[in-house]
C-alpha positions in Angstrom: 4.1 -5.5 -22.1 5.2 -2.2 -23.2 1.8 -0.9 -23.1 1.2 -1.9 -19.3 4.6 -0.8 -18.3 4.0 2.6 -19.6 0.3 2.4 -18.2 2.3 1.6 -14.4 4.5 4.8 -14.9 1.9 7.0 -15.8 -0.4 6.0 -13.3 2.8 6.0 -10.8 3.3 9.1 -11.8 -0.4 10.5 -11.3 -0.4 9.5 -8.1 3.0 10.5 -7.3 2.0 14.5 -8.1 -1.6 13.9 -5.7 0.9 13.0 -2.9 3.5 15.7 -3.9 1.5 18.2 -4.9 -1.3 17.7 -2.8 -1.8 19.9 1.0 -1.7 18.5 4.1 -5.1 17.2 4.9 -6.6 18.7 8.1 -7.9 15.7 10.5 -9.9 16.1 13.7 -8.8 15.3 16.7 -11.6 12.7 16.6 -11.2 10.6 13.3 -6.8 10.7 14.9 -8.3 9.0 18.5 -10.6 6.4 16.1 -7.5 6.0 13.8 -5.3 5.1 17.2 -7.8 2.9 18.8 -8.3 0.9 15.5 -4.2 0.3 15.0 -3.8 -0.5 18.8 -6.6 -3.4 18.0 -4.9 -3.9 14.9 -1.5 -4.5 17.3 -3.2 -7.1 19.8 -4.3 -9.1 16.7 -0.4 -9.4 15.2 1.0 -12.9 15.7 4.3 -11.4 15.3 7.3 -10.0 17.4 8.1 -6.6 15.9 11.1 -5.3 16.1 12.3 -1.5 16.2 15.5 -0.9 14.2 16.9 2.5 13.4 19.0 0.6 10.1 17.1 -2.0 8.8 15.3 -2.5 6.0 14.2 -5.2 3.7 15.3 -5.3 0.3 12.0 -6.9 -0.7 8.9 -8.9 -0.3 10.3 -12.2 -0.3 12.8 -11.5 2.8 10.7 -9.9 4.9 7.7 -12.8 4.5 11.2 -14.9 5.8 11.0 -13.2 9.1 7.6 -13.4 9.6 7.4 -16.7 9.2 10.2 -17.1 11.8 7.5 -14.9 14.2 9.0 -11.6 14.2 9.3 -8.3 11.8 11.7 -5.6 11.6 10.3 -2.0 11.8 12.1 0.6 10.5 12.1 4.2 12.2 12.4 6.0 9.2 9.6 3.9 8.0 6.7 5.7 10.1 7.6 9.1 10.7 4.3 10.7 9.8 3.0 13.6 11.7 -1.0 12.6 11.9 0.2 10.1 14.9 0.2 11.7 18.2 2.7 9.4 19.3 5.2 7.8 17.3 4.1 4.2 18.6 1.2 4.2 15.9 3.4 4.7 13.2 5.2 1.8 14.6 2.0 -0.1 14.5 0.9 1.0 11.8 4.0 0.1 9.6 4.1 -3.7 11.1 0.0 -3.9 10.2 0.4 -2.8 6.6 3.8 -4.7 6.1 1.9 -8.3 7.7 -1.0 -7.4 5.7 2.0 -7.6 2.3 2.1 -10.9 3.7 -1.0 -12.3 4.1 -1.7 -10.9 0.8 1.0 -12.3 -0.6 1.9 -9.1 -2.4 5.2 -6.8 -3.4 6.6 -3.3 -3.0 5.8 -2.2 -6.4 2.3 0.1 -6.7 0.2 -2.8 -7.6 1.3 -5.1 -4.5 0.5 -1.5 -2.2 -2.5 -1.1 -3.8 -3.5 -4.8 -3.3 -2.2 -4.6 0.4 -4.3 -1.2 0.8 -7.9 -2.5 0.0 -7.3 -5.6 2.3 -6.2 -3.1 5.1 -9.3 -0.2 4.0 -11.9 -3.3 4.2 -11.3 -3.5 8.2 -11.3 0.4 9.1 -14.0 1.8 10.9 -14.3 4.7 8.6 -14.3 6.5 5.4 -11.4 9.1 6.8 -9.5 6.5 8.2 -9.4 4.9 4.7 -8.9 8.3 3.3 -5.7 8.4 5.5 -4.4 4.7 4.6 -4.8 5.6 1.2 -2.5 8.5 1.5 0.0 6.6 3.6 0.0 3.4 1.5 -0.9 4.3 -1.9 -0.2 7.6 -2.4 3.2 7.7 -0.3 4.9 4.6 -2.1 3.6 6.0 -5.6 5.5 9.2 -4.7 8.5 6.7 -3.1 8.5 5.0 -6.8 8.4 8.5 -8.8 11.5 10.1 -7.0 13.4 7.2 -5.8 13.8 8.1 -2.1 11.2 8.5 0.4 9.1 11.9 0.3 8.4 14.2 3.0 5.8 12.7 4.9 2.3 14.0 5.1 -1.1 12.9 4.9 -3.4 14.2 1.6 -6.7 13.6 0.8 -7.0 14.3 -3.4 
């Protein structure tokens, strides 16, 4: 147990510094349209009523599959602030996609329940960049989330 906990910190850690340390990928203006046009496809396909909230937040995986069995998800704005969207509406979209995939993955916050949600997400993108970008945002973002303890500065790398 010991052995896999400190094997989850270091590689917490590892990823962590890629996001941290890492410089903002540059995207063309293409691969951000494709990126849109998949997560508004993404959006017609939710069976769920998301909800935008400016204070809440789920303490964990467990109450937030609650509301989405009841239909509906709460979306937080501090949740999807990332800069690659030229609207913030995607981020919004994005953040309810990743956090129904948790859910139909049955899967947790911690960096092995992202990284499980991640390849169910990356197997439906139309593109290597795109997955380079989910990877960033889901992986590499919560690994640098579980490192410091608070959310980092958002921005997309590609390590």
């Amino acid at each position: 147990m010991i052995a896999q906990t400190n094997t989850t910190t270091s590689q917490i850690e590892t990823l962590a510094k890629l996001y941290l340390e890492g410089k903002p990928a540059e995207i063309s203006d293409e691969t951000i349209a494709q990126l849109c046009d998949w997560l508004m496809g993404e959006f017609h396909q939710l069976p769920l009523n998301l909800q935008f909230s400016d204070y809440m937040r789920y303490n964990n995986a467990q109450e937030m599959f609650v509301d989405i069995e009841r239909g509906q998800l709460w979306v937080s704005a501090d949740s999807y602030d990332s800069s690659v969207y030229p609207n913030p509406i995607y981020g919004f979209i994005f953040q309810g996609m990743h956090d129904y995939d948790h859910y139909l993955t049955d899967s947790d916050f911690s960096l092995e329940g992202e990284i499980v949600a991640y390849n169910f997400t990356a197997k439906r993108v139309p593109s290597l960049d795109i997955q380079k970008i989910l990877y960033s945002e889901i992986v590499l973002r919560s690994a640098a989330y579980l490192y410091l303890g608070h959310a980092a500065a958002p921005k997309i790398v590609f390590p």
